[in-house]
C-alpha positions as CSV (number, residue, x, y, z in Angstrom):
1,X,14.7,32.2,-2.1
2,X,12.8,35.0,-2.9
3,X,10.3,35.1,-0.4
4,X,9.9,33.5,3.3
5,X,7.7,30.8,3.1
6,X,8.5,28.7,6.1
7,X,5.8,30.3,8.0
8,X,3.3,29.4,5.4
9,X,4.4,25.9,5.8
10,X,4.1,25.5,9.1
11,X,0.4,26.9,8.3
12,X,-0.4,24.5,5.7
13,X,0.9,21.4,7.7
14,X,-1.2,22.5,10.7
15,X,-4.3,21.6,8.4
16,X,-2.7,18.3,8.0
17,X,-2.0,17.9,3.7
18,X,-2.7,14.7,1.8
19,X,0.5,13.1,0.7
20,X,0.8,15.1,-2.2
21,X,1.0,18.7,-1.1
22,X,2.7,17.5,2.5
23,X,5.5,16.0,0.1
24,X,5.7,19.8,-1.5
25,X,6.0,21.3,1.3
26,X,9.0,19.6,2.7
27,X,10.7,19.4,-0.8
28,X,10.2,22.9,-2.3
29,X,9.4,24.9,0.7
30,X,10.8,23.8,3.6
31,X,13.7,22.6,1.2
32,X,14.4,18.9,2.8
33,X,16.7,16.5,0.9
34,X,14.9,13.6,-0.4
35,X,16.5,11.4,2.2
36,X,14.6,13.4,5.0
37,X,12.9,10.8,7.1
38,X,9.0,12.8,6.4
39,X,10.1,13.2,2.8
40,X,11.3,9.1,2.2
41,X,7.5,8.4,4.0
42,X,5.8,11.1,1.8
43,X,7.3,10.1,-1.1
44,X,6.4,6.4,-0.8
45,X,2.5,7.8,-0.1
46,X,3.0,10.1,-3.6
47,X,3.9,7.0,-5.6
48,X,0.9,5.2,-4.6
49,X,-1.5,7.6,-5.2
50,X,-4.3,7.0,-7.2
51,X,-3.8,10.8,-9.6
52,X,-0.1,9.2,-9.9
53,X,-1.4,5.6,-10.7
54,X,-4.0,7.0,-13.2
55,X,-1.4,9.1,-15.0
56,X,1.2,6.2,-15.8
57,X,-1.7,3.5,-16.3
58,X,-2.5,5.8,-19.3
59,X,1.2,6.1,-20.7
60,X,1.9,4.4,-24.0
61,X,4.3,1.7,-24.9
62,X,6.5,4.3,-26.4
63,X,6.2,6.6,-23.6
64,X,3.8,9.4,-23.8
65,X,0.3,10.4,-24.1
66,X,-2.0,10.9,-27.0
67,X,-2.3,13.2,-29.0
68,X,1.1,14.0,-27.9
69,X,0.8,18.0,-28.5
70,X,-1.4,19.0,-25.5
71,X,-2.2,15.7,-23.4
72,X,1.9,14.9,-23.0
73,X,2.6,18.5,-22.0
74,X,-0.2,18.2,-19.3
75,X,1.0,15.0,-17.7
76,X,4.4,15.8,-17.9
77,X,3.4,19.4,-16.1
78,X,1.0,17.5,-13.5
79,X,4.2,15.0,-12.7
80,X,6.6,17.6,-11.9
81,X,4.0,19.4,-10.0
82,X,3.4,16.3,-7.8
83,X,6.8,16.7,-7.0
84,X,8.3,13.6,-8.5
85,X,11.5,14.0,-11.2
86,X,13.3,11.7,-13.4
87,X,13.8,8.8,-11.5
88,X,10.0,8.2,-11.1
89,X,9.6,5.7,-13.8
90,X,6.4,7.6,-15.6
91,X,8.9,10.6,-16.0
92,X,12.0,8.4,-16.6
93,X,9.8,6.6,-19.7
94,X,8.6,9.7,-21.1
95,X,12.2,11.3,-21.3
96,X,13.6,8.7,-22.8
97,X,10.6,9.0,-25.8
98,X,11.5,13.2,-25.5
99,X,14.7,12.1,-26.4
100,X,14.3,9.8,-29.1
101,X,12.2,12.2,-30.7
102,X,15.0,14.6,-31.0
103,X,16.9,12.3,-32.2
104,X,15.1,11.2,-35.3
105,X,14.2,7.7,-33.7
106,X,11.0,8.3,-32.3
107,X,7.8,9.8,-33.9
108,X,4.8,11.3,-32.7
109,X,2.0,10.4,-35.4
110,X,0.5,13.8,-35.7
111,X,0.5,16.4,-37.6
112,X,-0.9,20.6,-38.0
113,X,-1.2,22.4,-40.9
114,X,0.4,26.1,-40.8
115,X,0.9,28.4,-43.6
116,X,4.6,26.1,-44.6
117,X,4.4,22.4,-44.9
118,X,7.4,22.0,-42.4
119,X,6.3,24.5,-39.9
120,X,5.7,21.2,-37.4
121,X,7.9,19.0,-38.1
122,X,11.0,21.5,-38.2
123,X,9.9,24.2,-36.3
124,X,7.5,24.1,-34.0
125,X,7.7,20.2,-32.9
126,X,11.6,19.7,-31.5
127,X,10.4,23.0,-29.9
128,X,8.4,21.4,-28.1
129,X,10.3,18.3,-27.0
130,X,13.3,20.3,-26.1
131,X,11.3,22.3,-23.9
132,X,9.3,19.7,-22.2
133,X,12.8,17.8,-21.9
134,X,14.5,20.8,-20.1
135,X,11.5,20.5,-17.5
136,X,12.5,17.1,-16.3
137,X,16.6,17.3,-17.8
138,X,17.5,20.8,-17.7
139,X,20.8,19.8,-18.4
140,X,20.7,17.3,-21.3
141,X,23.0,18.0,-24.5
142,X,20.1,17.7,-26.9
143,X,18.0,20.6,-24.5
144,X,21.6,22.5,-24.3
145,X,21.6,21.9,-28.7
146,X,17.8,23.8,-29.1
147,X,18.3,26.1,-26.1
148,X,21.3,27.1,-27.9
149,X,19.3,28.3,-31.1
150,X,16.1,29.4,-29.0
151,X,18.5,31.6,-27.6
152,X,20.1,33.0,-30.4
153,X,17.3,33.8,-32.3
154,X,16.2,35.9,-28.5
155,X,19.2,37.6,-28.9
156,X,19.0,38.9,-32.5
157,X,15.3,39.5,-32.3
158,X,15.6,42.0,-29.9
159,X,19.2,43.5,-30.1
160,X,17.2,46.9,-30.7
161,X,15.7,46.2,-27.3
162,X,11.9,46.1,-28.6
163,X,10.0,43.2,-30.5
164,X,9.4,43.5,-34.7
165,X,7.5,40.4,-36.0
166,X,8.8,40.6,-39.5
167,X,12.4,40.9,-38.6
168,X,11.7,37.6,-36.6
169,X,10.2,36.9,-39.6
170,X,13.6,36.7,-41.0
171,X,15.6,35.8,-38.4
172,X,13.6,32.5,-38.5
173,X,14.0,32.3,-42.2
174,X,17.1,32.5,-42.6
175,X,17.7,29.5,-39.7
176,X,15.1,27.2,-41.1
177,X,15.8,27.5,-45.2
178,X,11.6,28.7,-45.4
179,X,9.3,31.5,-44.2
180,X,5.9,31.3,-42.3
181,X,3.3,34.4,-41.9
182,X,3.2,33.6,-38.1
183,X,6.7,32.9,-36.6
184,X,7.5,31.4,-33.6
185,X,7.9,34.4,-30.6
186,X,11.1,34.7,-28.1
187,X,8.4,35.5,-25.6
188,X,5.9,31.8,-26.8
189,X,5.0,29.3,-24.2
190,X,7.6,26.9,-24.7
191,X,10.4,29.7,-26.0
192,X,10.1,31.2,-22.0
193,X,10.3,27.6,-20.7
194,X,13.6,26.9,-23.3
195,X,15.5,30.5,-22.7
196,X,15.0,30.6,-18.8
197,X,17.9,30.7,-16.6
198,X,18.6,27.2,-15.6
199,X,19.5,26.5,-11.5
200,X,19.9,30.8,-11.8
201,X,22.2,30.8,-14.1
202,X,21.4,33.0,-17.3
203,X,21.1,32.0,-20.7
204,X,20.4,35.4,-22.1
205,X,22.3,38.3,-21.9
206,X,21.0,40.8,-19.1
207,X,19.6,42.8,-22.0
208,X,17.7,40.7,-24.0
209,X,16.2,39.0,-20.6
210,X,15.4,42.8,-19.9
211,X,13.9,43.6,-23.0
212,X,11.9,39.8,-23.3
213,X,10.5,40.2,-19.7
214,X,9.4,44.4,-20.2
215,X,7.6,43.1,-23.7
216,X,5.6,40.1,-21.7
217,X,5.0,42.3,-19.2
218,X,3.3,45.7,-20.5
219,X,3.0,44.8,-24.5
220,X,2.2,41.0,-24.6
221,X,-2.1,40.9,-25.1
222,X,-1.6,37.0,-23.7
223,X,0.6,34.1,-23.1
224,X,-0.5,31.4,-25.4
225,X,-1.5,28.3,-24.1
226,X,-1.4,29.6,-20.5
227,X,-3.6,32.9,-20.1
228,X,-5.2,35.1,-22.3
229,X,-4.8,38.6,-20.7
230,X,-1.6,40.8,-20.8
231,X,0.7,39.4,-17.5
232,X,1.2,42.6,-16.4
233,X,-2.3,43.4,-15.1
234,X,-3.0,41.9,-11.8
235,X,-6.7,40.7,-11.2
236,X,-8.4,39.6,-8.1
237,X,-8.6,36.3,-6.7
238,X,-12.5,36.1,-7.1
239,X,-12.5,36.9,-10.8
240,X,-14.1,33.2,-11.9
241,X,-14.0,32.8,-16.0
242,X,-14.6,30.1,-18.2
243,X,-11.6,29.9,-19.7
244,X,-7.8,31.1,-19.2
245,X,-7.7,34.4,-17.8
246,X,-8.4,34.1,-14.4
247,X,-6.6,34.6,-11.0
248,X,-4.8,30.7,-10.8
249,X,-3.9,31.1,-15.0
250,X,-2.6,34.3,-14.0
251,X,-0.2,33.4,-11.4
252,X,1.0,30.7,-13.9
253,X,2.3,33.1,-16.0
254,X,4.3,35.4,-14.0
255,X,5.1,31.9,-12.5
256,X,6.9,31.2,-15.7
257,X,8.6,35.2,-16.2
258,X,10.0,34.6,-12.5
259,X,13.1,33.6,-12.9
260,X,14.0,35.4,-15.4
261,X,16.3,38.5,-14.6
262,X,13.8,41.2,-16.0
263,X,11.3,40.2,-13.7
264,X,12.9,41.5,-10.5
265,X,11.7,45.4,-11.7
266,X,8.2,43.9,-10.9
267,X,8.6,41.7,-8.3
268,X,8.2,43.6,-5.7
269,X,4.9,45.0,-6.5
270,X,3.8,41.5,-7.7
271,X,4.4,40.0,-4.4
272,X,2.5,42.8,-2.5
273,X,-0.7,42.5,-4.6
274,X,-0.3,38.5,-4.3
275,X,-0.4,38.8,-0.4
276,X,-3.0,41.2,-0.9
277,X,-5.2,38.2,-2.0
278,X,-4.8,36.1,1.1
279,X,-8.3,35.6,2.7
280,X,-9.2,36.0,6.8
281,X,-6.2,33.0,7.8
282,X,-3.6,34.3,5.5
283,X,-3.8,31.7,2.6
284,X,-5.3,31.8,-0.9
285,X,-8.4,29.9,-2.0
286,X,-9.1,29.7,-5.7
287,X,-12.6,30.1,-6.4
288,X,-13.1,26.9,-8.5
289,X,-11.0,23.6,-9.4
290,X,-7.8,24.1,-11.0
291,X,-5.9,21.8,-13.5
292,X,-2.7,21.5,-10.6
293,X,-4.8,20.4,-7.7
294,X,-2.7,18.1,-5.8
295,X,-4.6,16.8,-2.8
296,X,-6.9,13.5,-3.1
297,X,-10.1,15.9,-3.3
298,X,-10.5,19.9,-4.2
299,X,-12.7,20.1,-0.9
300,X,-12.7,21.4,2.7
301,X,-9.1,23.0,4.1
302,X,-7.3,20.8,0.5
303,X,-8.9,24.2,-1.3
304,X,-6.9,26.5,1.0
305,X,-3.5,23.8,0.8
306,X,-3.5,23.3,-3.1
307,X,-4.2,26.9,-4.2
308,X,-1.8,28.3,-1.2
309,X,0.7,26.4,-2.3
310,X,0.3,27.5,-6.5
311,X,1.1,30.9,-5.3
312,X,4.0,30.2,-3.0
313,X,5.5,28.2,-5.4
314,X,6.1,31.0,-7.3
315,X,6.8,33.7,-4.6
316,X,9.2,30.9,-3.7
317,X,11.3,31.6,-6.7
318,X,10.1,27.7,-7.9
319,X,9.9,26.9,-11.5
320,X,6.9,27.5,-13.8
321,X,5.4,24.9,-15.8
C-alpha cells in the first residue's frame, strides 16, 4: 500500500456509508477477505441495490450494452467500482461476451470509419475487448495474447526513450499488414489499462514504463477518453468544467499511471498536493456529481464518502478504470 488509509476509513465509517461505499471500505481499504462477517452482510446489500439492479436489467441477451464502444466500457467501469468482480453474474455474463468476441464468435454490430477500412475491426476493437477483459480477468490467455503485442509495440516505440508518431506509424504497419494517419499510442486509454503491471508485477521493461509514464506526464496535452488536460498539472479541487478536465477526471488519470513503475518519480509530490485538497474534516468533496458516485444519493455527508473515497483509491495504490 502506498499510502495509510485506515485512518480515513475509520472517518468515512463514522458518517455511516450506504452499502456501496461501506462494502469499499472494508474490501479495498481496510483490506477484509470477502468472507469477513461486515463484508458477506455488505455485499448481500450491494447486490440488491437499485444502481446494481438497473445496470444488469439493461444487459443484453448476448451480454453487454449498446452501442458496445462507450456504454459497455461505462458499466463494466461502474461494476468494478461497486466493488463486485467476476463472480457477480452481470460481470460474469459480460466476460463471457469479451471473450467470445476475441474469439471470432461473438460480434458487436457497429462500426467507425477511420482513415483504413480495417482500422476497427483489427486494430482498434480487440483493443478494446482485451483491455476491458483484463479489468475483470487480468489473467485470461486471450488478455495475456493482446497484452503480449500491446506490449511489444511499447517496447519498440520507445526504445530511443522518447515518443515519434510516424515510427509508430510503422511499428503498427508492419504488425497489422496496413497503415493509418493516426495510429494507436502506447500511452491511449485502453493501451495504459492493457500494458500496466498486473498484481505489481511488470509487463514493461523498467525503461520503457520510465519513458511511457515521463511522456504522459509532462508531454501528453490529454488522456483520451478520460481528461483533456496534460496529467502532469495538478488543479484544484474547486475548478468545476463542463466537460473532462476537472479535479475528479484528473485524479482518474494519474489513477490509471499509478501503478506503473515511472510514476513513483511523481508520487510523492502528487500525494502532497492531493492532501492539500482535503476540506475543514480532512476529506475531499467534489464540487458537482461525478460518473463513479457510489452511495444511493450524491447528497449530504454521501458527497464527502463517494468523492473521499475516488481519491483514496488511488493514493491506495488501487487500480484505475
Amino acid at each position: 500500500m502506498h499510502f495509510d488509509v485506515r485512518p480515513y476509513a475509520d472517518q468515512l465509517l463514522s458518517l455511516n456509508p450506504d452499502p456501496i461505499p461501506r462494502y469499499v471500505i472494508y474490501r479495498e481499504l481496510f483490506g477484509y477477505e470477502k468472507e469477513h462477517p461486515g463484508c458477506l452482510a455488505a455485499y448481500e446489500a450491494v447486490r440488491a441495490c437499485p444502481q446494481v439492479e438497473k445496470i444488469a436489467a439493461a444487459q443484453n441477451g448476448h451480454g453487454f450494452w449498446e452501442p458496445f464502444h462507450g456504454t459497455t466500457e461505462g458499466m463494466i467501469r461502474r461494476l468494478l467500482s461497486y466493488g463486485l468482480d467476476r463472480t457477480h453474474p452481470t460481470l460474469a455474463g459480460v466476460q463471457d461476451y469479451l471473450i467470445g468476441l476475441l474469439e471470432g464468435r461473438m460480434t458487436t454490430g457497429q462500426y467507425e470509419r477511420q482513415d483504413h477500412p480495417l482500422w476497427y475491426s483489427k486494430m482498434f476493437e480487440p483493443l478494446i475487448a482485451a483491455a476491458m477483459l483484463s479489468l475483470i480477468t487480468p489473467d485470461h490467455p486471450l488478455v495475456q495474447k493482446h497484452r503480449a503485442v500491446w506490449a511489444s509495440f511499447a517496447e519498440e516505440i520507445f526504445a530511443g526513450g522518447h515518443y515519434d508518431e510516424a515510427h509508430d506509424r510503422a511499428v503498427k504497419a508492419n504488425y497489422f499488414g496496413f497503415s493509418v494517419q493516426r495510429p494507436i499510442p502506447p500511452f491511449s486509454y485502453y493501451c495504459l489499462l492493457l500494458t500496466a503491471p498486473v498484481g505489481g508485477v511488470p509487463v514493461l521493461s523498467a525503461e520503457t514504463d520510465r519513458a511511457l509514464v515521463r511522456y504522459c506526464m509532462t508531454e501528453m496535452r490529454s488522456l483520451y477518453y478520460v481528461y483533456n488536460e496534460p496529467p502532469g498539472i495538478p488543479i484544484s479541487i474547486d475548478t468545476h468544467r463542463r466537460d473532462s478536465r476537472d479535479f475528479w477526471h484528473w485524479v482518474r488519470a494519474l489513477s490509471i499511471l499509478a501503478p506503473y513503475r515511472g510514476f513513483d518519480a511523481y508520487r510523492t509530490d502528487i500525494t502532497a498536493y492531493l492532501l492539500s485538497q482535503r476540506n475543514a474534516d480532512g476529506l475531499w468533496q467534489f464540487p458537482q456529481k461525478f460518473d463513479f458516485v457510489l452511495s444511493d444519493r450524491y447528497a449530504g455527508t454521501r458527497k464527502c464518502v463517494d468523492s473521499s473515497l475516488f481519491v483514496l483509491r488511488m493514493l491506495a495504490g488501487e487500480r484505475g478504470y
